[in-house]
C-alpha positions in Angstrom: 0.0 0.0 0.0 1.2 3.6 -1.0 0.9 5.0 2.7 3.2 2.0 3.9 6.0 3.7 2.3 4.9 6.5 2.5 4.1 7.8 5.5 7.5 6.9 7.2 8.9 9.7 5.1 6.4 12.5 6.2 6.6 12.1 9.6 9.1 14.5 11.7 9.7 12.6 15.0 10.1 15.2 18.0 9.2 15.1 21.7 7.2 17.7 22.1 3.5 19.3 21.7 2.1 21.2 18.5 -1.1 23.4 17.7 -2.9 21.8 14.9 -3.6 25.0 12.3 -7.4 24.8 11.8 -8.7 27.2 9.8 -11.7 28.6 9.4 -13.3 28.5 5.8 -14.3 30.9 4.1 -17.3 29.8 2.5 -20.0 31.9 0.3 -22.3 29.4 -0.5 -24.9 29.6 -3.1 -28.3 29.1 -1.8 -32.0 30.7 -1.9 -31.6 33.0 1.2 -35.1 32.7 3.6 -36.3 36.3 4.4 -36.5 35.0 7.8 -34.9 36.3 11.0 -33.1 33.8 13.2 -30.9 33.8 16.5 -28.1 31.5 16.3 -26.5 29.6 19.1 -23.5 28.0 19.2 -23.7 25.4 22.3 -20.7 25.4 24.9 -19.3 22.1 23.7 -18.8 22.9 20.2 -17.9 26.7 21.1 -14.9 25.0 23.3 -14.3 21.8 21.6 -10.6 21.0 21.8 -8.9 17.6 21.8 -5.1 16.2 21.6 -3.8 13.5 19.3 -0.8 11.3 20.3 1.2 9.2 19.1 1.1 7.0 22.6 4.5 5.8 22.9 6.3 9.0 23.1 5.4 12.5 24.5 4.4 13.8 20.8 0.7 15.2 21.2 -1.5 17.4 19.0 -3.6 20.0 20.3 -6.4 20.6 17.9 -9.2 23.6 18.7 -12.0 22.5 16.3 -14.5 24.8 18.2 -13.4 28.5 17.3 -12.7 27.2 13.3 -16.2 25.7 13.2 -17.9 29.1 14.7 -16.1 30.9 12.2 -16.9 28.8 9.4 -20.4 28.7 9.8 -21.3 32.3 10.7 -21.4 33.3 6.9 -22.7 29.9 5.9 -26.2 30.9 8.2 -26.1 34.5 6.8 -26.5 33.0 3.7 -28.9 30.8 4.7 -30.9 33.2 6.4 -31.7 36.9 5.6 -31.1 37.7 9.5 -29.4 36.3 11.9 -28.0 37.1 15.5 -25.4 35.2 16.5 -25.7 34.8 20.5 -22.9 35.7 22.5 -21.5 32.4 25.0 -23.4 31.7 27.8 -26.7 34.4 26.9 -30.1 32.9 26.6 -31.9 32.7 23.7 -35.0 34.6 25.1 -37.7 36.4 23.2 -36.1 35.1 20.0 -39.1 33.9 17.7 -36.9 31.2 15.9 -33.5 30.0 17.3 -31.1 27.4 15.4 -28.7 25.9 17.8 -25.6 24.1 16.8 -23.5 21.2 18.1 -20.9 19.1 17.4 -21.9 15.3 17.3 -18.5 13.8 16.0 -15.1 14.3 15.9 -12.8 11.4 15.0 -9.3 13.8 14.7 -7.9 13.0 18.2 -8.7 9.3 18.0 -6.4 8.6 14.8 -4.1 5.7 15.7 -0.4 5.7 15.1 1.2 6.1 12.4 -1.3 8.9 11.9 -0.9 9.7 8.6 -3.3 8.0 6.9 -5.6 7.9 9.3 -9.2 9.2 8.3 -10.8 11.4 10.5 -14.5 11.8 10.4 -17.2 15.1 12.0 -20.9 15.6 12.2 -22.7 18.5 13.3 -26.4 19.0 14.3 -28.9 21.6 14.4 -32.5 22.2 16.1 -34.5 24.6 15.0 -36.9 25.6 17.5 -39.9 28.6 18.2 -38.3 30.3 21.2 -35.6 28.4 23.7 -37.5 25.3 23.3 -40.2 24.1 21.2 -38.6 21.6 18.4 -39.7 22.8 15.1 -36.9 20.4 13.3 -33.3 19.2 13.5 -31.3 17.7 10.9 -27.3 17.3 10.6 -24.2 17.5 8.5 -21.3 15.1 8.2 -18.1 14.7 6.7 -15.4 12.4 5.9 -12.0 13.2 4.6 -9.2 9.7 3.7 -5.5 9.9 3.1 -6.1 9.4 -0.3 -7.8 12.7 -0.7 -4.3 14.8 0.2 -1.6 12.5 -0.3 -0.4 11.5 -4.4 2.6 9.3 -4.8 3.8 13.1 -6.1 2.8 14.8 -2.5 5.9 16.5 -0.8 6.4 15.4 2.6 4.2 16.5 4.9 4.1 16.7 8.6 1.3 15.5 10.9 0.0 19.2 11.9 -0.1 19.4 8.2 -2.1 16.3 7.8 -4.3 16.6 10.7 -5.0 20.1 9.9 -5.9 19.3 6.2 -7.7 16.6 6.6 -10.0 18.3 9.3 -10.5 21.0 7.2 -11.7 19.0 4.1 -14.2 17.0 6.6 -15.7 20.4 7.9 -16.2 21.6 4.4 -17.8 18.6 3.3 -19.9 18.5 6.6 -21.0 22.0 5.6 -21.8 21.0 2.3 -23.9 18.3 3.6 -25.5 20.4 6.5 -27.1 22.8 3.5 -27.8 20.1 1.2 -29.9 18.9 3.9 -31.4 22.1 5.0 -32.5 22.6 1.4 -34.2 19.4 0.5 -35.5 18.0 4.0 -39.4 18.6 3.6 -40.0 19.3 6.9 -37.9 22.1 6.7 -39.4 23.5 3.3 -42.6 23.3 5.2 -41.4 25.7 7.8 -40.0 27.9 5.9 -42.3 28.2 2.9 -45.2 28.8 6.6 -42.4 31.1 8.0 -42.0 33.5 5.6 -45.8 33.8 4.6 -45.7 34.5 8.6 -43.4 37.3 8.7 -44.5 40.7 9.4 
């Protein structure tokens, strides 16, 4: 298997730890906008969400914040979805807001790769509840993403380091996640049906 060979080659042994570089995307997608006004939340978990990879045998460990990258990423992504939207600052209440989308973070499988790490896959989900007010479920649907090896590396690929790796390949999951996440926003029925009664509602 390529990777065998490989991967020995990309790695940079050291004992020490490293900040995985995940960025946020900047992502103008192209999708009918609802005239609707929304109040997004981002919950705790996904706001904070940090893990470390290791490599177990040694002290090598990767610190990787997925939280602050997936705020940032998806902060344009709901202004296009949406022709308003209030992003709620950490730890307010969503109160008096007529519809409120909250977001979480279901999956992360970037901190559970297993040694040699480079070409491992790593795997995220995201979910979202749309609800009338702090608490009455009008809907909820998700958005996942996978990214392999095979989608960075070529038999032509320079060497490339694990933060490299990690940070790539987490980057290419979130994107697909997010293409997923609309995809599913724009064809789930249930959702059509809100909006389509949503935007006949507005004032």
């Amino acid at each position: 298997m390529r990777l065998t060979v490989f991967a020995p080659v990309c790695i940079l042994l050291s004992s020490c730890a490293h900040t995985v570089p995940v960025e946020a995307l900047a992502l103008s997608p192209v999708i009918e906008q609802a005239p609707i006004a929304v109040t997004v939340v981002y919950d705790d978990a996904l706001r904070d969400f940090r893990c470390t990879a290791s490599k177990g045998y040694i002290a090598d460990e990767w610190l990787i914040e997925l939280g602050p990258a997936s705020v940032a990423t998806f902060t344009p992504v709901f202004h296009a979805m949406f022709a308003d939207i209030r992003v709620l600052p950490a730890g307010a209440a969503a109160t008096g807001d007529r519809y409120v989308v909250t977001l979480s973070l279901d999956e992360y499988t970037g901190c559970d790769v297993a040694w040699p790490i480079i070409g491992s896959p790593v795997a995220i989900a995201y979910s979202a509840r749309l609800t009338r007010g702090a608490d009455m479920l009008l809907e909820a649907w998700t958005g996942s993403g996978e990214s392999l090896a095979d989608d960075i590396i070529t038999d032509e690929s320079p060497a490339m380091n694990i933060d490299t790796y990690l940070a790539r390949l987490t980057t290419l999951a979130i994107r697909r996640a997010v293409a997923d996440f609309l995809w599913k926003f724009e064809e789930d029925e249930r959702v059509l049906a809100w909006k389509s009664a949503a935007i006949a509602d507005a004032p």
